[in-house]
N, C-alpha and C positions, 0 to 999 in steps of 0.2 A: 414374690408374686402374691397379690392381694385373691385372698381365698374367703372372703367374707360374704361374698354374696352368693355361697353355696350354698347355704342354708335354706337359697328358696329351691333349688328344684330336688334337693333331698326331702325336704317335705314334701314336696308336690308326689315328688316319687312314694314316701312313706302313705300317704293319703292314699293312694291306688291301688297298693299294696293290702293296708289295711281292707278294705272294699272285699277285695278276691280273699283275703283271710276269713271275712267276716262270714263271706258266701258259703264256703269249703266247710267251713267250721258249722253251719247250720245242720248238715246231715248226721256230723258227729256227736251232736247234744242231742239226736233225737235216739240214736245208739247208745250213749254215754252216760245221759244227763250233762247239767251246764258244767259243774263242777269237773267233772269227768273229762269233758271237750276242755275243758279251761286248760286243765291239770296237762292236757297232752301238749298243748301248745310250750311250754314250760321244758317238758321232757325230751321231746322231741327237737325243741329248738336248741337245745343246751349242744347237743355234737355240733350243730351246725355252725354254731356262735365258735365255738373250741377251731372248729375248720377257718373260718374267715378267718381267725386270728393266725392261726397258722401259714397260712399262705401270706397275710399281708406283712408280718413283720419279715421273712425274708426277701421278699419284692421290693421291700420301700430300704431296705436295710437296718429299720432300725430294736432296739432292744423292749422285753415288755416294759411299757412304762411303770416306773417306779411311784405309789402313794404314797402321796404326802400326808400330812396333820388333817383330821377332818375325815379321811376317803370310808374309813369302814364306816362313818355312823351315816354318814351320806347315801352309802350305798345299803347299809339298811335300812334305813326311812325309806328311800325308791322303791324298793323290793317287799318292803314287807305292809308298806301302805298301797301299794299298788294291789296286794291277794286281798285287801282287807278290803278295800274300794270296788274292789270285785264283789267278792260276799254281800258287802250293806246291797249294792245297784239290785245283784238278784234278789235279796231278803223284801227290797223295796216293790219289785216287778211282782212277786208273791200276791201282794195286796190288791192285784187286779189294777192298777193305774199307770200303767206302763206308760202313758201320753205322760201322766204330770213328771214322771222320776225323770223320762227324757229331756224335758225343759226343764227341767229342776238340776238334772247332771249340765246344763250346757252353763253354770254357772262359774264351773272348773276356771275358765279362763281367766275371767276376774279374778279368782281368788289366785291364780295362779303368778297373776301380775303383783298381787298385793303381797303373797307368800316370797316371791323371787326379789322385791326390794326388801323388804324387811327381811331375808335371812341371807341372801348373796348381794341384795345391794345392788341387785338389775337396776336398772334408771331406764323411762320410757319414757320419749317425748311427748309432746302436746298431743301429737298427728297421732302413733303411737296408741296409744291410750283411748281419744278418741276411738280410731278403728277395731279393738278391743269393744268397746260399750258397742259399738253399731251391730259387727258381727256377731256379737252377741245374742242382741234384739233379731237378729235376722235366722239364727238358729232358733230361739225362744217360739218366732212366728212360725215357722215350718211346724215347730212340734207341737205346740198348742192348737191341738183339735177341738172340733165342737164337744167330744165325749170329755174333755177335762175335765169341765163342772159335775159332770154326773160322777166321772170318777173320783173327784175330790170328797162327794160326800160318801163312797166307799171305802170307808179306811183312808182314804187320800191324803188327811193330817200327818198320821202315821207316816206317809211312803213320802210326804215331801222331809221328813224331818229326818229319815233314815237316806233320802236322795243327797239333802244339803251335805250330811254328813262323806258320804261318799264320794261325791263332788272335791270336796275340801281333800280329802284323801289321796284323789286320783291328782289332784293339785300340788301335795307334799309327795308323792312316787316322779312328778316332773321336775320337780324344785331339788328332790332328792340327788335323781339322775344327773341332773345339771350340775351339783354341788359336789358330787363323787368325779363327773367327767375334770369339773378344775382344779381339784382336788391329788391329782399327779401331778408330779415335780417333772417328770421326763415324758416324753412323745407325742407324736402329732396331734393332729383331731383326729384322723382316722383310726390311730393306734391306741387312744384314746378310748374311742367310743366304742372300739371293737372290745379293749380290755372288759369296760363297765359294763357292757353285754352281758359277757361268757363271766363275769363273778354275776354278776345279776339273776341270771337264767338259773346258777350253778346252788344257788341261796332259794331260788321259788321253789326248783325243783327239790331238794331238799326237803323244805315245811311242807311243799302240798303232799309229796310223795310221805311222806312221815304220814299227815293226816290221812290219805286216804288208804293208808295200809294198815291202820289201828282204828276207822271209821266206814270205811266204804270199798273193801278189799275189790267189791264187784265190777265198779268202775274204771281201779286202776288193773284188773287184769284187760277187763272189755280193751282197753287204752292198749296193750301188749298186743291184743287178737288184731285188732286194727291197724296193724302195722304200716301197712302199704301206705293208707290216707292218713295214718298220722303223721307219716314221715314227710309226704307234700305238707301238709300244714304247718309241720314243726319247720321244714326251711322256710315256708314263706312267713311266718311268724316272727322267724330271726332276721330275715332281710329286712320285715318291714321295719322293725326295733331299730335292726341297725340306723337305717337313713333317721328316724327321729332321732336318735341319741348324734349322729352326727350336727343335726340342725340344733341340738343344746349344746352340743362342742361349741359353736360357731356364734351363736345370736343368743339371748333373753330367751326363757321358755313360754313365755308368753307371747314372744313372736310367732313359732313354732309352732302354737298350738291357735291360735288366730288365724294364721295361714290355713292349719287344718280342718278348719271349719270347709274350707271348702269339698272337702269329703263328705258332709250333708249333700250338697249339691250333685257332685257325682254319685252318689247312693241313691237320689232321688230321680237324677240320670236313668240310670241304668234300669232302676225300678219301674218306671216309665215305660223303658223302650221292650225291656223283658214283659210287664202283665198289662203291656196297652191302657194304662191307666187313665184317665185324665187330671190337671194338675190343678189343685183349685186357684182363684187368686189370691187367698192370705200367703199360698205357698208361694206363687210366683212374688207375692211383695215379700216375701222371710228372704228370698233369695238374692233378691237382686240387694237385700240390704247387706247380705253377706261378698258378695261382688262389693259392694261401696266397701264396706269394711275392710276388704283385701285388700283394697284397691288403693286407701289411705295407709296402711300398714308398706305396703310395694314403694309409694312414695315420699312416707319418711326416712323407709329403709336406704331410698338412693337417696 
């Protein structure tokens, strides 16, 4: 049974996911600080990740997939550029430019495509590619507000160079993830991405909890007292992971992450219909380039 075209509604699902984490997760950073909320998603998610796993490999019957040549360094580039891509985004957001780091992070995808041929040897067709540069441009217009320029001459040098960097980051944590999911000699995708999850999760939580119990004792108790909402966060954290790391089982992570772009749009969605906004027209043209970008990505993919 051809299972290759799973990868789109695992995204689609991981993108909706993310949304309601990102929501959840708002109240926690204003408790926590960002580190703090970051840190519990990590801790929290790690039982949960351990759970899926548990369940799925005796339903499906099969054994934990066995790493091949390649899986541990994989899975630390994923995991430990991913806290690091974390850190620079907020070190960058610091600088008061929050508009430029935004379109400055939405650069990810490119690099993500240039990062996944040159180190797995992804290959993207014409169409492909294409819809990569569009949805790009279509991200880029949503977040480039008229405050850009003002914030560029705030420090804004500084937070695009510390943006770029994070970007690239958040690029080698997808590329990473991908390279550890093919990186098993035995089991499915699902057993698969379930494994690279629960070590994944098992290695952040690990470093952040290290740092924040030799740096910031306060946050990671806060994170203990919060129990109840960390623990909706931490499952919904692990579920959304999961579905992405399925969609790098399965396709390019530059598909994956093109597709995701469409999560701009339902954030701007939602935004919308929760504080009655109105929508300007550079946003409605970022969007609808990000629809075209989908839209060619969907039909190279068939």
């Amino acid at each position: 049974m051809d299972v290759g075209w799973l990868w789109i509604p695992a995204t689609l699902i991981a993108c909706a996911g993310q949304v309601a984490r990102n929501t959840m997760q708002r109240g926690l950073t204003e408790e926590l600080g960002t580190v703090g909320a970051t840190q519990v998603r990590f801790v929290y998610g790690l039982p949960f990740a351990l759970l899926f796993l548990a369940v799925l490999l005796p339903v499906t019957g099969e054994a934990l997939p066995r790493p091949g040549p390649g899986f541990t360094a994989f899975l630390l580039l994923g995991a430990v550029s991913q806290i690091l891509a974390t850190a620079l985004m907020l070190a960058a957001m610091r600088l008061r430019s929050f508009s430029v780091v935004t379109a400055v992070l939405k650069a990810e995808v490119i690099q993500i495509a240039v990062f996944g041929f040159v180190v797995l040897g992804d290959r993207l067709s014409v169409a492909a590619v294409l819809a990569v540069v569009t949805a790009t441009a279509g991200v880029v217009a949503v977040s480039w507000t008229p405050r850009t320029v003002g914030d560029m001459a705030q420090g804004g040098g500084r937070a695009i160079a510390l943006g770029l960097l994070g970007g690239a980051l958040f690029a080698f944590a997808a590329v990473g993830f991908r390279g550890a999911i093919l990186a098993f000699e035995t089991g499915s995708f699902l057993a698969r991405s379930a494994a690279v999850l629960a070590w994944g999760l098992a290695i952040q939580t690990a470093l952040l909890g290290a740092w924040l119990a030799a740096f910031n004792r306060a946050a990671l108790l806060g994170g203990l007292r919060h129990w109840r909402r960390s623990l909706t966060a931490g499952c919904l954290g692990a579920g959304t992971s999961l579905f992405w790391f399925i969609g790098f089982a399965l396709t390019a992570a530059a598909n994956v992450r093109t597709l995701g772009l469409v999560e701009v749009v339902l954030a701007q969605f939602v935004s919308r219909r929760v504080l009655r906004e109105g929508t300007a027209p550079r946003e409605l043209a970022g969007m609808a380039l990000i629809g075209l970008g989908v839209l060619l990505l969907l039909t190279s993919a068939g």
